[in-house]
N, C-alpha and C positions, 0 to 999 in steps of 0.2 A: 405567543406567550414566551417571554425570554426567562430564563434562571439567570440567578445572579451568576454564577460559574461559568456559563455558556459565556465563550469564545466567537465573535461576530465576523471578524476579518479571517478567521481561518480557514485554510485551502488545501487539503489534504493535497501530498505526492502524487498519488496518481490519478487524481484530478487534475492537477496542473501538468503533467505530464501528458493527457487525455485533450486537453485545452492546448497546449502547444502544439500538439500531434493536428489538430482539426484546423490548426491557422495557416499552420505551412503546406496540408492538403486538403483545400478545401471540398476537394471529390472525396474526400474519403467516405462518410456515411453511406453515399449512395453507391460505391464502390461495394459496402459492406451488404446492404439488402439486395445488390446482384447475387452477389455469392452467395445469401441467403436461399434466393430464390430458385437460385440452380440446382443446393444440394435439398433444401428443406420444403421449399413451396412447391409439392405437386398439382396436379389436376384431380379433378374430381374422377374416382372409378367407376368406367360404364360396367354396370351389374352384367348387363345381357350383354355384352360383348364376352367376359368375362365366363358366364355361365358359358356360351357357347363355344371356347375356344376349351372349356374344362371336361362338356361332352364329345366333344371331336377326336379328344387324344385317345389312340390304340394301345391297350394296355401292351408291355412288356412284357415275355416271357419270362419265367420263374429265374432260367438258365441261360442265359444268352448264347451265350459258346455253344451249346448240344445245336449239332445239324440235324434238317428231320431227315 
C-alpha cells in the first residue's frame, strides 16, 4: 500500500553507502559472520564436564601468605 507522500526512488545515505561498501568487497558479509562467530557463536556447554571440573577444585585457604 503506498501513501500519496511516500517517496518510491528514495535511498537513504547510508544505504547507499552500505550498497557501495558490499560492491567493491564482495567478501564482506561473510567476512562479517566470521567475526561474528568467533567472538558471539559458542558451543553448546557440557553440564558434566562442567559440574566435574567445579567438584575437583581445592578450596583456597582464608589467608594465603600464613605458612603452617
Amino acid at each position: 500500500m503506498k501513501f500519496s507522500k511516500q517517496q518510491s526512488g528514495y535511498v537513504s545515505e547510508i544505504s547507499d553507502f552500505i550498497a557501495d561498501l558490499k560492491k567493491k568487497d564482495p567478501s564482506l558479509e561473510s567476512k562479517q559472520l566470521a567475526g561474528r562467530a568467533l567472538l558471539w557463536d559458542k558451543s553448546p556447554i557440557d553440564l558434566d564436564a562442567t559440574r566435574r571440573a567445579a567438584e575437583s577444585r581445592i578450596a583456597q585457604a582464608a589467608y594465603v601468605y600464613k605458612s603452617k
